[in-house]
N, C-alpha and C positions, 0 to 999 in steps of 0.2 A: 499541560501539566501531567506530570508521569504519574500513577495510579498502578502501582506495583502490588503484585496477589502469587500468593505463591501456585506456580505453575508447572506441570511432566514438558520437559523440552522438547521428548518424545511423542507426545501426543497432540502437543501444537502440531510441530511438524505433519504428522501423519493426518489429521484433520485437514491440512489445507493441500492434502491432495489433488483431488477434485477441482477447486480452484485455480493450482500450478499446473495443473494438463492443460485449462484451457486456456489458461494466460500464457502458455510459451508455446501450444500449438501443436498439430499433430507432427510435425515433421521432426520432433525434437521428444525421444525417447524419456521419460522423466521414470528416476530409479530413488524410491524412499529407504532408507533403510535406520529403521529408530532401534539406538540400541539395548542392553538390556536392562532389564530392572528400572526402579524407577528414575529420574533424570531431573528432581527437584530444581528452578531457582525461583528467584523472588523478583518479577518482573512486570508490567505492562504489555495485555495482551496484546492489545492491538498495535501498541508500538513494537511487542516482538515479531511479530506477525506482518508490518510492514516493513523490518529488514529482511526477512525472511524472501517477501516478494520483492523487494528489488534490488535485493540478489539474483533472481530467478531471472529477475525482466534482462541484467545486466549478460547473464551467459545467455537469453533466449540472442540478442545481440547478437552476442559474437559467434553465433553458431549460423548464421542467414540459409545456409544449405543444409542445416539436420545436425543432428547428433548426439548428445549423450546428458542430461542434467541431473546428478546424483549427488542425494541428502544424505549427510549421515547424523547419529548424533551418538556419544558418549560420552561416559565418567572419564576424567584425567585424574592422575593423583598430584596431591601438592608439589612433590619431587617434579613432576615433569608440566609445570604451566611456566609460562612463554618469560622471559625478563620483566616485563610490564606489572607482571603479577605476582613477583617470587615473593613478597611477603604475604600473599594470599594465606591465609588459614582454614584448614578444609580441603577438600576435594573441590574441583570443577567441571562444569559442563562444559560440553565440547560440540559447537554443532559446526560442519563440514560442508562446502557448498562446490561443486567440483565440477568445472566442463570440459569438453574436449574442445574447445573450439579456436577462435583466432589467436587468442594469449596474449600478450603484451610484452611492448622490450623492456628496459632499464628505466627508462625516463620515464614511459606512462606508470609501471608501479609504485614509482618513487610520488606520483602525484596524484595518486588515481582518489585519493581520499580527500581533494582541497575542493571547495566548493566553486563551480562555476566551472571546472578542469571537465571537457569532454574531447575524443576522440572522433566525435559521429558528426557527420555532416551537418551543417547549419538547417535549423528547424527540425529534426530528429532526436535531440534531448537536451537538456537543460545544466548536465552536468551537478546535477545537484542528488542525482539518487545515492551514491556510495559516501555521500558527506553526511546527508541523513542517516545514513548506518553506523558510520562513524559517531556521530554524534549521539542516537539513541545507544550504542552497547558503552561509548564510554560515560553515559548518563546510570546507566545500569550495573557501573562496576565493574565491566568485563573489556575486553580487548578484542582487536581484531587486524590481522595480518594475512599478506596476499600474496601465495605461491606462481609464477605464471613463465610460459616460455612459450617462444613464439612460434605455432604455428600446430603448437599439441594441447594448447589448454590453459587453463586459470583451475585456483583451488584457494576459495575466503575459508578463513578459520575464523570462527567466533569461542571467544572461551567466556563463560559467567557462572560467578559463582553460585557456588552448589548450597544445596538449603535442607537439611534434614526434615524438615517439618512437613506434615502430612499434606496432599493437597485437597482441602476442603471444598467441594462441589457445592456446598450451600454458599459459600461464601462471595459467589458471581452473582445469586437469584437479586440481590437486591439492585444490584448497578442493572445486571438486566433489565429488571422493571423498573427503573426508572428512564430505559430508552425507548419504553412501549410508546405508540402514538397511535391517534385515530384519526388525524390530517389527512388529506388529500395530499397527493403529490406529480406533477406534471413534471416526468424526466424527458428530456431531451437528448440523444444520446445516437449517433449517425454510425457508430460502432456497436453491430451485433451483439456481439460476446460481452461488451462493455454491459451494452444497456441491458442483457437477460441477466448480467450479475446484480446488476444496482435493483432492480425492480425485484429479484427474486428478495436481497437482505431487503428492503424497504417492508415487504409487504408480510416476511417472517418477524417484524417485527410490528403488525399489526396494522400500516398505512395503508389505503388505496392508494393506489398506484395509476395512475391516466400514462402510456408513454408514445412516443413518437419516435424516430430515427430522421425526421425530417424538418427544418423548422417551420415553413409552409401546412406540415402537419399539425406542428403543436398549435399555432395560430389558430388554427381551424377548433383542436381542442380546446382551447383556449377560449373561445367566442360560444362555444357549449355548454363548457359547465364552467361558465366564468365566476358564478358566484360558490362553486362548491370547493376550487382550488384554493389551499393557502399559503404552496410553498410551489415554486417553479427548481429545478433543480438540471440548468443544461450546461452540454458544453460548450465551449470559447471556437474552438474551430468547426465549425464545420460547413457545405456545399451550399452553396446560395446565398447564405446570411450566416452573419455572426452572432455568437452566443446573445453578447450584448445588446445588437440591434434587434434582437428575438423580444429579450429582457426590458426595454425599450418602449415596443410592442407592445405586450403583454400586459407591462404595468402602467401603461397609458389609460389603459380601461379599471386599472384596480391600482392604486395607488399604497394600498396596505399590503399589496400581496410579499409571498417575504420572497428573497433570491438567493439562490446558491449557487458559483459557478464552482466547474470543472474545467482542469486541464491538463498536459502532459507538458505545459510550457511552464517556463518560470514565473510568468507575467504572465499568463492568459493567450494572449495572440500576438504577445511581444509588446505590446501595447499599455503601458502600464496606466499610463490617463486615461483609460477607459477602464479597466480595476478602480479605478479611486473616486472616477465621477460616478459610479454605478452606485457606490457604498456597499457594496454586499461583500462576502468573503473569497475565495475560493480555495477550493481542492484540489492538493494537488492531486495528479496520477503516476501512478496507480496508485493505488487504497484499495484496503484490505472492509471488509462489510465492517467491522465494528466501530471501524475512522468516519467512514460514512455515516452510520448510524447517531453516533457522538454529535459530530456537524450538524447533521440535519436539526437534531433535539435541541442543538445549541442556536441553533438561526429561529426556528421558530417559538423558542422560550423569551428571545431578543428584546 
């Protein structure tokens, strides 16, 4: 459910700097540029904040050899928002997502927004990140269309409307505090970057954190402080064992413990009767800290 608060588009943006360098890596140049003045709409952060990143993930993609990922964002005037929006009243935000990299011909921009439509090799994406974008900005009132040629680049444009109303800083503190938690949490997570992101949001938001990068490892953690864990929190793929058979594991010895998977697949490991025998939920990837945060508070209030 969408949970809209009036928000600087500019200053999302520029907050998840830090985060879009190490989600798209060093080889791939990242250029923010928020524009002037303030840049009001009336949105959902974490759902703006997850198009935002898979947008990012989608040109980090098509760039595999390096290159150029540059944010923009601006006011449009009524006069100049897209067909989609010509009755719009108000001014618009405009935020700009721009790569230099593979591009797309005819046929993939015509489709690039239907869910399950991927281009990438089987087990490399789920086809499902650009339908979710689609789907959160036209949830949000805004539109979104895709500039691309082939062999110079792609350029997403998101437009949503503009919201004069100031944005109030106190107005987060209480959803804030209500995602505070003092749980333990056992992440599981065979991706570096992955896992120093999730255990840094977990633990800003007041969790111990136990993690692993191994499932061999978690077991071991797991058999330690078996009775202080109450949330296991891993992912679906990864080397030796799977998410599930970890999950499996684990709650053979705790039977109340709660589960959360992760994954970058549609279904988990492709596997959807192991999603369903397991009962727990999962997440997709990527996710942005406050989706996470959300989730976790939502499995163990359960």
């Amino acid at each position: 459910m969408l949970q809209p608060k009036v928000l600087d588009l500019g200053e999302v943006v520029s907050g998840m700097g830090k985060l879009l360098a190490r989600l798209i890596g060093e080889h791939i140049r990242l250029v923010v540029r928020p524009g002037p003045g303030p840049l009001r709409v009336n949105a959902d952060q974490g759902q703006l904040e997850q198009v935002i990143m898979n947008l990012a993930v989608n040109a980090r993609d098509a760039m595999p050899e390096g290159g150029q990922l540059v944010l923009e964002t601006s006011r449009v005037a009524p006069g100049q928002a897209p067909p989609a929006l010509a009755g719009q009243r108000g001014a618009l935000v405009l935020l700009e997502v721009t790569d230099d990299g593979c591009g797309m011909d005819a046929e993939t921009r015509r489709r690039v927004f239907e869910p399950f439509f991927t281009t990438k090799e089987p087990g490399k994406g789920t086809g499902l990140g650009l339908a979710t974008v689609y789907g959160i900005v036209t949830q949000s009132g805004g539109h979104i269309d895709v500039e691309s040629w082939p062999g110079r680049g792609t350029r997403f444009r998101v437009w949503l409307p503009g919201v004069e109303v100031a944005v109030d800083p106190a107005a987060a503190a209480p959803a804030a505090d209500r995602l505070q938690g003092t749980e333990t949490v056992l992440v599981v997570e065979d991706e570096p970057d992955v896992r120093e992101m999730t255990c840094e949001a977990l633990e800003r938001y007041g969790y111990t954190v136990l993690s692993a990068g191994h499932p061999f490892d978690a077991l071991e953690l797991s058999e330690r402080h078996a009775a202080h864990i109450h949330l296991l929190l891993t992912d679906v793929v990864m080397p030796g064992m799977s998410g599930y058979e970890l999950a499996r594991r684990v709650a053979a010895a705790r039977p109340d413990l709660r589960l959360l998977f992760m994954s970058g697949y549609a279904s988990g490991s492709g596997d959807s009767g192991e999603l369903t025998a397991s009962r727990a939920p999962l997440l997709g990837k990527p996710f942005v800290p406050e989706t996470l945060i959300r989730k976790v508070r939502e499995v163990l209030e359960a």
